[in-house]
Each structure stands twice: as structure tokens, then as C-alpha cells.
N, CA, C and O atoms as a Tripos MOL2 file, in Angstrom:
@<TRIPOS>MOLECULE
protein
  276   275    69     0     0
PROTEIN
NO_CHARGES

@<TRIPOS>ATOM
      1 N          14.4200  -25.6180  -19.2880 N.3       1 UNK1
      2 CA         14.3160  -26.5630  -18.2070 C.3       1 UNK1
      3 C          13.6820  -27.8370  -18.7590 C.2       1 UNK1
      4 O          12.6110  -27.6200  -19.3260 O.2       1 UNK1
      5 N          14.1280  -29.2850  -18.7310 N.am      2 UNK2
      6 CA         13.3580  -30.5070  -18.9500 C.3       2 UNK2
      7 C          13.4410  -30.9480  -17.0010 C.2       2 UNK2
      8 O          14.0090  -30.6870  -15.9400 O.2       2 UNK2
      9 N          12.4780  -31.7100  -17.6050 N.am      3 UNK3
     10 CA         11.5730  -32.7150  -16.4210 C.3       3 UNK3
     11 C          11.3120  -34.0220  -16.7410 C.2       3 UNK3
     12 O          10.6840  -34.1240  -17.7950 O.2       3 UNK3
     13 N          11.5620  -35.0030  -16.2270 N.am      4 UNK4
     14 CA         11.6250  -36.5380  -16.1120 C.3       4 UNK4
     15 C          10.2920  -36.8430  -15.1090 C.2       4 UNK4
     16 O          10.2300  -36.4650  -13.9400 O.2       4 UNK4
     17 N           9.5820  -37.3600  -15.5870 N.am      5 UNK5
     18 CA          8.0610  -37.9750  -14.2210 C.3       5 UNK5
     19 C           7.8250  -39.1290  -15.3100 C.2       5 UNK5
     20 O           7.8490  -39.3860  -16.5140 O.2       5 UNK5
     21 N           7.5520  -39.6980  -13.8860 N.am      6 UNK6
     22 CA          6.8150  -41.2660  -14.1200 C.3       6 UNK6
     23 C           5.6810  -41.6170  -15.3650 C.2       6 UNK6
     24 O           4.8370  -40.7350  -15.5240 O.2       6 UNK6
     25 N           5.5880  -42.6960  -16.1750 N.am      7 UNK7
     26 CA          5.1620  -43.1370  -17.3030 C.3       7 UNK7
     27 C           3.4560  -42.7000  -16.4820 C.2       7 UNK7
     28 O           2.5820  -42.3290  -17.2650 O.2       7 UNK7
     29 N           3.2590  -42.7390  -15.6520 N.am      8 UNK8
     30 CA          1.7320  -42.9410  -14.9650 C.3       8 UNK8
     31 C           1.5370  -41.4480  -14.4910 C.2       8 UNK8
     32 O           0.4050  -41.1870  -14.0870 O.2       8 UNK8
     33 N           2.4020  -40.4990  -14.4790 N.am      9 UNK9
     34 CA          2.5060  -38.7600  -13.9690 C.3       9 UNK9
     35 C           2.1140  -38.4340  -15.6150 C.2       9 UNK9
     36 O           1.1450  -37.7170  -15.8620 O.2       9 UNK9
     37 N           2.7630  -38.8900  -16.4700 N.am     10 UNK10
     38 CA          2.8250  -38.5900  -18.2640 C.3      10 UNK10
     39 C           1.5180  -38.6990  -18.4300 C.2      10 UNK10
     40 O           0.8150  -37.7600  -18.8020 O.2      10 UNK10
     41 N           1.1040  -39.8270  -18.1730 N.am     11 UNK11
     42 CA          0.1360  -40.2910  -18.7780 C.3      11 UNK11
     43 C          -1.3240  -39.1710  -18.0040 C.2      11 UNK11
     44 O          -2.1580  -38.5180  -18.6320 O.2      11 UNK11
     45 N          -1.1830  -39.2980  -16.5990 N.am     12 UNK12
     46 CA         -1.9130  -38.5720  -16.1090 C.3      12 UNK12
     47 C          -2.3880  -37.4010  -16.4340 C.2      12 UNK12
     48 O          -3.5830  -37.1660  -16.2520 O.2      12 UNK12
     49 N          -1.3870  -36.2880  -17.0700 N.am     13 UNK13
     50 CA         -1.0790  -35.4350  -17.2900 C.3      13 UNK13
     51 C          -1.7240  -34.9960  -18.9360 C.2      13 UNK13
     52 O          -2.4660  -34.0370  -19.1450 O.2      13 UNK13
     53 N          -1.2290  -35.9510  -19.9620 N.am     14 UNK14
     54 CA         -1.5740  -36.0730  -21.0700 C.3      14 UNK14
     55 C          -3.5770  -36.6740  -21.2780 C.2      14 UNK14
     56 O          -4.3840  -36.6240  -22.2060 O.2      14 UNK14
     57 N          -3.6140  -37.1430  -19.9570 N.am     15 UNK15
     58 CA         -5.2990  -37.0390  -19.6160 C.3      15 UNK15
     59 C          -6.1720  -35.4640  -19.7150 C.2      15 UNK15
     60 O          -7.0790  -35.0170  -20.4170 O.2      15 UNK15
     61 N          -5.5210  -35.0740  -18.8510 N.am     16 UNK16
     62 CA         -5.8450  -33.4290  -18.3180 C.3      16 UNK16
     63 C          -5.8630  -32.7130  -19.5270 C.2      16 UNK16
     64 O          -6.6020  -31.7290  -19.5420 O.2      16 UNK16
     65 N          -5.1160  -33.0180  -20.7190 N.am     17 UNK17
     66 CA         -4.7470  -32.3040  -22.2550 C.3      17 UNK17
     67 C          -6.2570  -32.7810  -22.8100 C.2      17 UNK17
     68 O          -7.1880  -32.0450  -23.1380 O.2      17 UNK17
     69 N          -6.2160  -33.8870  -22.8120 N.am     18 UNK18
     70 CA         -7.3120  -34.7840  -24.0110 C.3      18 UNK18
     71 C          -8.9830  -34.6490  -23.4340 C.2      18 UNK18
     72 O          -9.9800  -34.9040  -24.1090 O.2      18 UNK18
     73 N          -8.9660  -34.2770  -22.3060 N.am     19 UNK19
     74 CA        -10.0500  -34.1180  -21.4350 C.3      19 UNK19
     75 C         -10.2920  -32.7440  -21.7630 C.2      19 UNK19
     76 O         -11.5090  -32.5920  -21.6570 O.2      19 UNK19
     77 N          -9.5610  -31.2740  -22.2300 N.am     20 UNK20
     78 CA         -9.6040  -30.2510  -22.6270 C.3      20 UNK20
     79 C          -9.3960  -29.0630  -21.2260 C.2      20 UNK20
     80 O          -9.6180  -27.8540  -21.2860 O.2      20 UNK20
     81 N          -8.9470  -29.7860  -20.1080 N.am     21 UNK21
     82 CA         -8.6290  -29.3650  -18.9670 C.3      21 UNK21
     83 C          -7.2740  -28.2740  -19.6320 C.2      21 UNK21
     84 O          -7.3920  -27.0620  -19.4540 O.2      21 UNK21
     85 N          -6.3910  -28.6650  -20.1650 N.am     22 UNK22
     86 CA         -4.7090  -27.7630  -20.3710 C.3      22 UNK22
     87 C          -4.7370  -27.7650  -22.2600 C.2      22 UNK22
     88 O          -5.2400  -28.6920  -22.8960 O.2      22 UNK22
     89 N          -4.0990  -26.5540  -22.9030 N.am     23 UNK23
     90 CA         -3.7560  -26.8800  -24.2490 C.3      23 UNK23
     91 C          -2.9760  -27.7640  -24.7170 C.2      23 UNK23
     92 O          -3.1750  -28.3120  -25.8020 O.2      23 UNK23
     93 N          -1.5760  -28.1150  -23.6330 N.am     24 UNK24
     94 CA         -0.9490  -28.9500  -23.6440 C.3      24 UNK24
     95 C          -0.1150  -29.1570  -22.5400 C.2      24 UNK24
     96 O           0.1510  -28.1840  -21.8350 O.2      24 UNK24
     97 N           0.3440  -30.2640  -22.2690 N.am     25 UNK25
     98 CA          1.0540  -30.9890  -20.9900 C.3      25 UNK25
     99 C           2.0300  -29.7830  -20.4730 C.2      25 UNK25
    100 O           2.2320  -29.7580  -19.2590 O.2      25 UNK25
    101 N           2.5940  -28.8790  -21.2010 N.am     26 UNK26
    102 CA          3.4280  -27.8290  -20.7660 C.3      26 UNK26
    103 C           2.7080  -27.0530  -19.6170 C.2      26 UNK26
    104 O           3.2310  -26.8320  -18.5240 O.2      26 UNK26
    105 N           1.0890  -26.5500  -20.0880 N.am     27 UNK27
    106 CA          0.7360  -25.6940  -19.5120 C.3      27 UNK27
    107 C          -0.2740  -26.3180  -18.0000 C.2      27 UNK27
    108 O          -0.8050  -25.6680  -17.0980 O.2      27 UNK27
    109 N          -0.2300  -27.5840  -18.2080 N.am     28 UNK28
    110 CA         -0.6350  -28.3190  -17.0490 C.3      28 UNK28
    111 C           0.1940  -28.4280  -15.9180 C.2      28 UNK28
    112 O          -0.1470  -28.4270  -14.7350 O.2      28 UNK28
    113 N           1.8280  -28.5630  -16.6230 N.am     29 UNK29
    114 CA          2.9150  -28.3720  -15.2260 C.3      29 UNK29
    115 C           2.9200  -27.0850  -14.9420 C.2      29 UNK29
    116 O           3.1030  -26.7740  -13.7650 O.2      29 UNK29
    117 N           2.7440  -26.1480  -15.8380 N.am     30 UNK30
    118 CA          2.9550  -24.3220  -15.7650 C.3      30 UNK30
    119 C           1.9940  -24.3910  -14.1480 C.2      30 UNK30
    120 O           2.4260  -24.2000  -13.0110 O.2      30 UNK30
    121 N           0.6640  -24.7140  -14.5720 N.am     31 UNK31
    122 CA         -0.2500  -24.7880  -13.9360 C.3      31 UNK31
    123 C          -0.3820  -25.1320  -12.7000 C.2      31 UNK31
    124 O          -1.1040  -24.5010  -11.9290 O.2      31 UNK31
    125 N           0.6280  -26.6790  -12.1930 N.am     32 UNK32
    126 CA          0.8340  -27.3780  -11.4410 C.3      32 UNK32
    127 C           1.4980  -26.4070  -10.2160 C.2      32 UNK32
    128 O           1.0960  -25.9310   -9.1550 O.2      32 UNK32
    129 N           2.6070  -26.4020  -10.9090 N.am     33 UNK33
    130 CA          4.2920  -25.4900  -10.2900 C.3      33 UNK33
    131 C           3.3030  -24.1470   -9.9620 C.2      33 UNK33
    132 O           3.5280  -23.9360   -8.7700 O.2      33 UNK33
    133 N           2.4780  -23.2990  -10.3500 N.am     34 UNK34
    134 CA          2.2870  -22.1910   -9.9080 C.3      34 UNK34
    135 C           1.3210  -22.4260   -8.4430 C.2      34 UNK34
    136 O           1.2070  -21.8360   -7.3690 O.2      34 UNK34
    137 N           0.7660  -23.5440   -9.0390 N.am     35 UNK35
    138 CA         -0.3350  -23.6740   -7.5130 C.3      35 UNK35
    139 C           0.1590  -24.2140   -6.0570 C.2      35 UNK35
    140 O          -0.3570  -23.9240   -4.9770 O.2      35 UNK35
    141 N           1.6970  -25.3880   -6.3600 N.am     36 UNK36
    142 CA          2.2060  -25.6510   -5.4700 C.3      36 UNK36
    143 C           3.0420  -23.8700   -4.5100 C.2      36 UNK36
    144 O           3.0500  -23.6220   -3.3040 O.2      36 UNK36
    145 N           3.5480  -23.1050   -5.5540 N.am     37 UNK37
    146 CA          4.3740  -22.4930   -5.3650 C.3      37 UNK37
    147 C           3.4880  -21.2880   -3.8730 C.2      37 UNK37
    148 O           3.8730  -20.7760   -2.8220 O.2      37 UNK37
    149 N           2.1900  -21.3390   -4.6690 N.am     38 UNK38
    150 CA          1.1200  -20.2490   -4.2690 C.3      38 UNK38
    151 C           1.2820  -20.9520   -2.7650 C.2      38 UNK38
    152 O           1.9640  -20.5290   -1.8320 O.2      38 UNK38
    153 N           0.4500  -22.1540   -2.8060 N.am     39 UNK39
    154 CA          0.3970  -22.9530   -1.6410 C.3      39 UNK39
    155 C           1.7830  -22.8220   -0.7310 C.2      39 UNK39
    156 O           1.3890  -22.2140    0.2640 O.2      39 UNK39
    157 N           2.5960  -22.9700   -0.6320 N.am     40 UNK40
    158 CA          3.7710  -22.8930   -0.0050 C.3      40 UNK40
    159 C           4.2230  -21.2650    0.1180 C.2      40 UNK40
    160 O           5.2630  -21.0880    0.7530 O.2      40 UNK40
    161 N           3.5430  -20.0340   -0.4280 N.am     41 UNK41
    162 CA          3.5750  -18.8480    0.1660 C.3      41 UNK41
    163 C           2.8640  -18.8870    1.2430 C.2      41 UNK41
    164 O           3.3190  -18.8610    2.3870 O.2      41 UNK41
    165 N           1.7270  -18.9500    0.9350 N.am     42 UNK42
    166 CA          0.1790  -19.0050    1.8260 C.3      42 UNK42
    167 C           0.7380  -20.0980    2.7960 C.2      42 UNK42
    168 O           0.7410  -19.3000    3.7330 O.2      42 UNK42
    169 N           1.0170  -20.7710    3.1330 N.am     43 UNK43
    170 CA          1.6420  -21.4750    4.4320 C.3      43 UNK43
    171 C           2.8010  -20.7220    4.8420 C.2      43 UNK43
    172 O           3.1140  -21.0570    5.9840 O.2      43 UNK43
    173 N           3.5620  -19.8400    4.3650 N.am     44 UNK44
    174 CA          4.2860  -18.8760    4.6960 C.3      44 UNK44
    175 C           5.6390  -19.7430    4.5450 C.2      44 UNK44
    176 O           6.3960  -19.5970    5.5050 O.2      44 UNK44
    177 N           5.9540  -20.3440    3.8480 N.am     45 UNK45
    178 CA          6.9630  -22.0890    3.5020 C.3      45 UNK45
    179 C           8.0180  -21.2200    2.5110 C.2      45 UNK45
    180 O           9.2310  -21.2390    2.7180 O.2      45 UNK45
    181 N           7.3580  -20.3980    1.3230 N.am     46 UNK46
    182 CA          8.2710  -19.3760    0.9560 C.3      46 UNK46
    183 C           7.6970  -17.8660    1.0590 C.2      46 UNK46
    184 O           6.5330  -17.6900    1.4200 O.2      46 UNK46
    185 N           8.7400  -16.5310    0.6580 N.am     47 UNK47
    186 CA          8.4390  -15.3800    1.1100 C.3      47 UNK47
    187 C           7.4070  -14.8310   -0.1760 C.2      47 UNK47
    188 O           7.4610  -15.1100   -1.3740 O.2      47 UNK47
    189 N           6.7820  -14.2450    0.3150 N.am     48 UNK48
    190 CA          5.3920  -13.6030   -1.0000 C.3      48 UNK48
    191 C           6.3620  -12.8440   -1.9640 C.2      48 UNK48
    192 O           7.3600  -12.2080   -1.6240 O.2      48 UNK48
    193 N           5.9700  -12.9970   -2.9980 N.am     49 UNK49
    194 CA          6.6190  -12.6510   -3.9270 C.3      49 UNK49
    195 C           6.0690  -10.9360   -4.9770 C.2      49 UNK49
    196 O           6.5080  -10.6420   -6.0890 O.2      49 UNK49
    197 N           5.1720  -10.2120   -4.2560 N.am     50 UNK50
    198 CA          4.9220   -8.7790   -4.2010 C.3      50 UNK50
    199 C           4.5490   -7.9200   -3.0510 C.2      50 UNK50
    200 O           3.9910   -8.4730   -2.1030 O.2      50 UNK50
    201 N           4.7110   -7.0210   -3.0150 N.am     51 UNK51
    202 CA          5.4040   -5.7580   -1.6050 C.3      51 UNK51
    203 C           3.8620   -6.3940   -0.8160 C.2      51 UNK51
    204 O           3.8500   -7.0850    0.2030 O.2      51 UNK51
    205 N           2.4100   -5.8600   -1.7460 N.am     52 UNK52
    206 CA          1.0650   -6.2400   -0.7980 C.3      52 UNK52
    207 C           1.5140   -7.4500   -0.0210 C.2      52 UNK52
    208 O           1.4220   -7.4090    1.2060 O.2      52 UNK52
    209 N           1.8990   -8.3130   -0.5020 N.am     53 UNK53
    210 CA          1.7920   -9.7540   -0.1380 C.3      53 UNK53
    211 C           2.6580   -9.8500    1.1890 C.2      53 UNK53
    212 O           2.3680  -10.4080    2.2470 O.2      53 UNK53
    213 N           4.1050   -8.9650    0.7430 N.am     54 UNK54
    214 CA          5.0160   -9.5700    2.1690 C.3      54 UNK54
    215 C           4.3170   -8.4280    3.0560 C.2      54 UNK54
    216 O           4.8610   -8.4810    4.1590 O.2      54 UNK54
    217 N           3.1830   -7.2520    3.0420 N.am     55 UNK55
    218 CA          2.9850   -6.3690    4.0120 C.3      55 UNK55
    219 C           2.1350   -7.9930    4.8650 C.2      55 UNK55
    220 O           2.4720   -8.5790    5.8930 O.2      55 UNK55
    221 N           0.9090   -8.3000    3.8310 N.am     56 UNK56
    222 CA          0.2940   -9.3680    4.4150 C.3      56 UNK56
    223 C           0.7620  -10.2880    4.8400 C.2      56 UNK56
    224 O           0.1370  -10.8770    5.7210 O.2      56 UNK56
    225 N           1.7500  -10.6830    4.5060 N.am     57 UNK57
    226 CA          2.6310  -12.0090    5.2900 C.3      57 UNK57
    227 C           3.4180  -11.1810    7.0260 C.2      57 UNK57
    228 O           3.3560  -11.6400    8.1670 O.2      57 UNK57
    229 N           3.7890  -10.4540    6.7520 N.am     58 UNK58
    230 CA          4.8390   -9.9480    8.1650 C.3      58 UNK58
    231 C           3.3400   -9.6100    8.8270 C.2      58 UNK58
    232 O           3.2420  -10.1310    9.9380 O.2      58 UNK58
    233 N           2.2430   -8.9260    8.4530 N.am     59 UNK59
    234 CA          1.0350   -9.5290    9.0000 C.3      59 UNK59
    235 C           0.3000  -10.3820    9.7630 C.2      59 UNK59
    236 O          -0.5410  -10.1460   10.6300 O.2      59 UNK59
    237 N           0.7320  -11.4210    9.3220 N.am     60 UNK60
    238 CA          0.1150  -12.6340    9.8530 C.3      60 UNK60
    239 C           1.0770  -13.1810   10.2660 C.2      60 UNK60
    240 O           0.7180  -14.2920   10.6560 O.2      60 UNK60
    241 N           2.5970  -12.9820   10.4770 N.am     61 UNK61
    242 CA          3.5010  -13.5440   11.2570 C.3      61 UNK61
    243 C           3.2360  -12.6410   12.7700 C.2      61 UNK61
    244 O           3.0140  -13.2120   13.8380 O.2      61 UNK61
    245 N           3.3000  -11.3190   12.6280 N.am     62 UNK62
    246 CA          2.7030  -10.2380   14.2070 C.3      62 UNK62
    247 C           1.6930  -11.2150   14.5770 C.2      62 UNK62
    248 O           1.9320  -11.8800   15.5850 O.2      62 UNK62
    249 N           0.4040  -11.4650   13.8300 N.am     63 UNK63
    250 CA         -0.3290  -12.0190   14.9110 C.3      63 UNK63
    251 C          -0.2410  -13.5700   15.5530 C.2      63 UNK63
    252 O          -0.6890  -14.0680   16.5860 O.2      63 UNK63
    253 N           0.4090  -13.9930   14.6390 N.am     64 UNK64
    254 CA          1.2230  -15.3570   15.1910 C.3      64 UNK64
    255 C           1.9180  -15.4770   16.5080 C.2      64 UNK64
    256 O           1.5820  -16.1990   17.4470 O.2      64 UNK64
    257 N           2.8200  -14.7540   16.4470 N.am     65 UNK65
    258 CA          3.6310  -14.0430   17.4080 C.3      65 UNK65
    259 C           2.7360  -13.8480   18.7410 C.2      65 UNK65
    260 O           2.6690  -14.3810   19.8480 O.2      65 UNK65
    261 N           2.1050  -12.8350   18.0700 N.am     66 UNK66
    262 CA          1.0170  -12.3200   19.5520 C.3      66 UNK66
    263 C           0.1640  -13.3650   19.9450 C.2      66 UNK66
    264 O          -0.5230  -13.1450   20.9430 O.2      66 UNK66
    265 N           0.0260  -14.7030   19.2580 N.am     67 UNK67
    266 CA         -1.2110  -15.0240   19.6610 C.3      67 UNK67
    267 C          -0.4420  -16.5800   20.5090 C.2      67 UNK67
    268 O          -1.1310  -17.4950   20.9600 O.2      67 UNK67
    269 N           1.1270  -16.5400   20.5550 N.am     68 UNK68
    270 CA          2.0560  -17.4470   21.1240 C.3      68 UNK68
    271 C           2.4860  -17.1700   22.9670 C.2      68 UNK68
    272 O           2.8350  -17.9280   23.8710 O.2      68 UNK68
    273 N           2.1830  -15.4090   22.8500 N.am     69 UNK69
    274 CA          2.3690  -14.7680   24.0360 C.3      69 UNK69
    275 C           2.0340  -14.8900   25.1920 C.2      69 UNK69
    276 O           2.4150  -14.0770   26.0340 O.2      69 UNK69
@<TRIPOS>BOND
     1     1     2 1
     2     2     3 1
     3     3     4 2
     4     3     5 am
     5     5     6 1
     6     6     7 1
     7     7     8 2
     8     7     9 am
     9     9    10 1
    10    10    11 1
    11    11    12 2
    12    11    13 am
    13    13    14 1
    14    14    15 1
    15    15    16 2
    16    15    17 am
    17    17    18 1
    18    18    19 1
    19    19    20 2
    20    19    21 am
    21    21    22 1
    22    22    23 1
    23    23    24 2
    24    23    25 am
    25    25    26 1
    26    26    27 1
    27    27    28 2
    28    27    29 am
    29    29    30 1
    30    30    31 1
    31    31    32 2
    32    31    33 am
    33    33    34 1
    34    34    35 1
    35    35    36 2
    36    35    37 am
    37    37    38 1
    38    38    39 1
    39    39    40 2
    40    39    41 am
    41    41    42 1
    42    42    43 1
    43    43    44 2
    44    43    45 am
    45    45    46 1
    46    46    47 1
    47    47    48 2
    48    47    49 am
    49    49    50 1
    50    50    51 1
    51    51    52 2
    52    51    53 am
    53    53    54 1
    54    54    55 1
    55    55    56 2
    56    55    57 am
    57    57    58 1
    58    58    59 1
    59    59    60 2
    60    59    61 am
    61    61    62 1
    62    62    63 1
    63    63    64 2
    64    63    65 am
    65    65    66 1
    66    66    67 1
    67    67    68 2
    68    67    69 am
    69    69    70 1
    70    70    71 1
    71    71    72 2
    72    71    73 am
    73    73    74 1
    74    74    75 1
    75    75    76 2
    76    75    77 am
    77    77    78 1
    78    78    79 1
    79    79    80 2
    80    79    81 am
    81    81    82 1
    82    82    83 1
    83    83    84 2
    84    83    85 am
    85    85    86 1
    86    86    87 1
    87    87    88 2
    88    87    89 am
    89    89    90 1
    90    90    91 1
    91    91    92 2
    92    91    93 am
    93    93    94 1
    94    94    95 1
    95    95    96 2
    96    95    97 am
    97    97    98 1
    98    98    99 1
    99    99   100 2
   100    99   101 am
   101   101   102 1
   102   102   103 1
   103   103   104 2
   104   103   105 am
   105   105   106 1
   106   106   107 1
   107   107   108 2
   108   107   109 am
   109   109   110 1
   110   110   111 1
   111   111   112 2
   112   111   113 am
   113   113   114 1
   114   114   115 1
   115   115   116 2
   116   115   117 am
   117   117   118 1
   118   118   119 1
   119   119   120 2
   120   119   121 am
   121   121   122 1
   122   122   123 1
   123   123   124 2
   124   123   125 am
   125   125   126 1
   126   126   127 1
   127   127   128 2
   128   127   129 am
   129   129   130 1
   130   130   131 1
   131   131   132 2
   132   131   133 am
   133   133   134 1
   134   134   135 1
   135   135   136 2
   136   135   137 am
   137   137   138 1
   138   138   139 1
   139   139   140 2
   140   139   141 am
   141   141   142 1
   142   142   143 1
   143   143   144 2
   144   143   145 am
   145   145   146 1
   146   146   147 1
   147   147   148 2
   148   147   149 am
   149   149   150 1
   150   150   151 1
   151   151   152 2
   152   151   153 am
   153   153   154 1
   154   154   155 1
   155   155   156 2
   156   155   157 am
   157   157   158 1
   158   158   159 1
   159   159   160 2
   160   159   161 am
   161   161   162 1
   162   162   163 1
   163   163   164 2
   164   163   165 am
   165   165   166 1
   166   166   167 1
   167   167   168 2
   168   167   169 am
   169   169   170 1
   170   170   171 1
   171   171   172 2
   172   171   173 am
   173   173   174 1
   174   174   175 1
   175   175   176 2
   176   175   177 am
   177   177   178 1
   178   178   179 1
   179   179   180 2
   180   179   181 am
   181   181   182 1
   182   182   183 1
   183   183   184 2
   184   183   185 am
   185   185   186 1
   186   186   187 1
   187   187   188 2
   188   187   189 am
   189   189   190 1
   190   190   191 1
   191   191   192 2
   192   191   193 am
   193   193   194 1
   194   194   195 1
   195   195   196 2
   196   195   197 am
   197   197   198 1
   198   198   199 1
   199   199   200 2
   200   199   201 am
   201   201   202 1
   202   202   203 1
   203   203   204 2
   204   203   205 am
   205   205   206 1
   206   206   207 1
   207   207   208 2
   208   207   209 am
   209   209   210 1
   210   210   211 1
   211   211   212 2
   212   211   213 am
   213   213   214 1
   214   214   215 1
   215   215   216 2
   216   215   217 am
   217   217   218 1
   218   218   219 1
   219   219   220 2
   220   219   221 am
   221   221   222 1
   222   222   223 1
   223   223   224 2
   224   223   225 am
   225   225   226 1
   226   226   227 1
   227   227   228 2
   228   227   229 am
   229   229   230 1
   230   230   231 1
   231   231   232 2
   232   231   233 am
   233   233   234 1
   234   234   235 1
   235   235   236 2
   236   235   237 am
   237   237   238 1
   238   238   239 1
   239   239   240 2
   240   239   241 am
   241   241   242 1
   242   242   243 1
   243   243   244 2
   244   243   245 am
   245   245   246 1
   246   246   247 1
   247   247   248 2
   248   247   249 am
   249   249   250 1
   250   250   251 1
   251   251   252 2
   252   251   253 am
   253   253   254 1
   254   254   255 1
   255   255   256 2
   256   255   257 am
   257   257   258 1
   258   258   259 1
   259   259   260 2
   260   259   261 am
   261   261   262 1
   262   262   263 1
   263   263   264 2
   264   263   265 am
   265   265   266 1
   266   266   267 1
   267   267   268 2
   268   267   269 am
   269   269   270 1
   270   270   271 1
   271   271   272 2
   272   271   273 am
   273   273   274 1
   274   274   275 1
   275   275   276 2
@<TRIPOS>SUBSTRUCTURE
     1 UNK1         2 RESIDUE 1 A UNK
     2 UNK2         6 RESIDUE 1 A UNK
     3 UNK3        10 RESIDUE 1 A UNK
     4 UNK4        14 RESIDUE 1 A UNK
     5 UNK5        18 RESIDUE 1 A UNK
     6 UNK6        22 RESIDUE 1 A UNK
     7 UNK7        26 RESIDUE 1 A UNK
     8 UNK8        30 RESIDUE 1 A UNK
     9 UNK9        34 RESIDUE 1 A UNK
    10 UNK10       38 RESIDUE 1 A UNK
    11 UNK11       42 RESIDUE 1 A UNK
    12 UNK12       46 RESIDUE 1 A UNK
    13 UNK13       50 RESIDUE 1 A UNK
    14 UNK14       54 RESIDUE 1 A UNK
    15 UNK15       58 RESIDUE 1 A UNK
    16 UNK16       62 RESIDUE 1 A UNK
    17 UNK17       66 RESIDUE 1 A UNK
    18 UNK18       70 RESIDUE 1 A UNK
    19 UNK19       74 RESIDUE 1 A UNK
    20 UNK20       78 RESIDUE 1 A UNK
    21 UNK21       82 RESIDUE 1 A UNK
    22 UNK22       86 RESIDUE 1 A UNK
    23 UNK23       90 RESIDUE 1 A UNK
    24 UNK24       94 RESIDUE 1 A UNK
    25 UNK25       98 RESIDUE 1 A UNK
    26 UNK26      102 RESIDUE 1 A UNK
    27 UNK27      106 RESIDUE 1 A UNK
    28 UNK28      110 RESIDUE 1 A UNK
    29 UNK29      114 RESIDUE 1 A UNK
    30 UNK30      118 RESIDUE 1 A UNK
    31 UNK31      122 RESIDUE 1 A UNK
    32 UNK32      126 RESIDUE 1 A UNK
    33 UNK33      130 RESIDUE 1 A UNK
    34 UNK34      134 RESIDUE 1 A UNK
    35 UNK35      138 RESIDUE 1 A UNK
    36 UNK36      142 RESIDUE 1 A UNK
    37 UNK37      146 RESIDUE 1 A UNK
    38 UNK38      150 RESIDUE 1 A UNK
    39 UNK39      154 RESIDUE 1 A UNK
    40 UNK40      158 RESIDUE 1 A UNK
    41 UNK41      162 RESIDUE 1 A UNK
    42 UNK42      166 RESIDUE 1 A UNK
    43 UNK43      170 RESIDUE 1 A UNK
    44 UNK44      174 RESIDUE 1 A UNK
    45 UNK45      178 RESIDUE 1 A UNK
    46 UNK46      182 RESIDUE 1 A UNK
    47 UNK47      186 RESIDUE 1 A UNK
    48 UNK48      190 RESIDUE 1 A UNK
    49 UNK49      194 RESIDUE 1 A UNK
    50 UNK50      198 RESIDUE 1 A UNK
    51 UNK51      202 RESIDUE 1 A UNK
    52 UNK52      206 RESIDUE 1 A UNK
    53 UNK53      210 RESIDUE 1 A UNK
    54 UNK54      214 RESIDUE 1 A UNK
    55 UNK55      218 RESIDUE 1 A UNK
    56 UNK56      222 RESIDUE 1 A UNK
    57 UNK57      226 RESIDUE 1 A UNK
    58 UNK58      230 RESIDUE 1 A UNK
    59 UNK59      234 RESIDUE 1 A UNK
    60 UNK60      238 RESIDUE 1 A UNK
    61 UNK61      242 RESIDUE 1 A UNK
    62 UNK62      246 RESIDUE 1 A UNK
    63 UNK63      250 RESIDUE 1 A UNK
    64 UNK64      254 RESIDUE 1 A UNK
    65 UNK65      258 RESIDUE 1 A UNK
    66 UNK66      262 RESIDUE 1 A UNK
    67 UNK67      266 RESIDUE 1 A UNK
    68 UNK68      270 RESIDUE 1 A UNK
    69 UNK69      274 RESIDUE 1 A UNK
């Protein structure tokens, strides 16, 4: 997979490396992409991605549900 971002996303990014935050810019997007991805389970935006998780998600959709009633 390549990725194209802005000279000022690069640069940003290549901060986070030199600052000793990531080993390298790879593992800062690794990093990025996993936390957006997390975030958008946990808002329930996509489906949990292990069995615990979708018991806990259809979980918290019942009490959603019930609490609309």
C-alpha cells in the first residue's frame, strides 16, 4: 500500500520520528490507522473485530435500544 499526505502531514509526522515518539514514519501511520480504526469501533461506526468485542458491542446496542423505548 503507498500513501500521498501533504508536505506539512510529512513533515509532521517525520517530527514524531526525530522527537523519538515512532522508529519510523511507517510505524507512526501503523499507529495512526490503528487508533482511528479503534475509535470508529468504539463509536460502533465499524463492527468489533473479535467474538468478546461484538458480544460487547450487540451489548451496548440492547441497551441503546432499551434506553430509546
Amino acid at each position: 500500500m503507498n500513501i500521498t499526505v501533504s508536505p506539512i502531514l510529512k513533515r509532521e509526522l517525520e517530527e514524531l520520528v526525530e522527537r523519538g515518539y515512532f522508529s519510523n514514519v511507517s510505524d507512526a501511520v501503523r499507529y495512526a490507522i490503528h487508533e482511528m480504526l479503534a475509535r470508529f469501533r468504539a463509536e460502533g461506526r465499524l463492527p468489533p473485530d473479535s467474538a468478546e468485542e461484538r458480544i460487547r458491542h450487540a451489548r451496548l446496542i440492547e441497551e441503546r435500544e432499551g434506553e430509546l423505548e
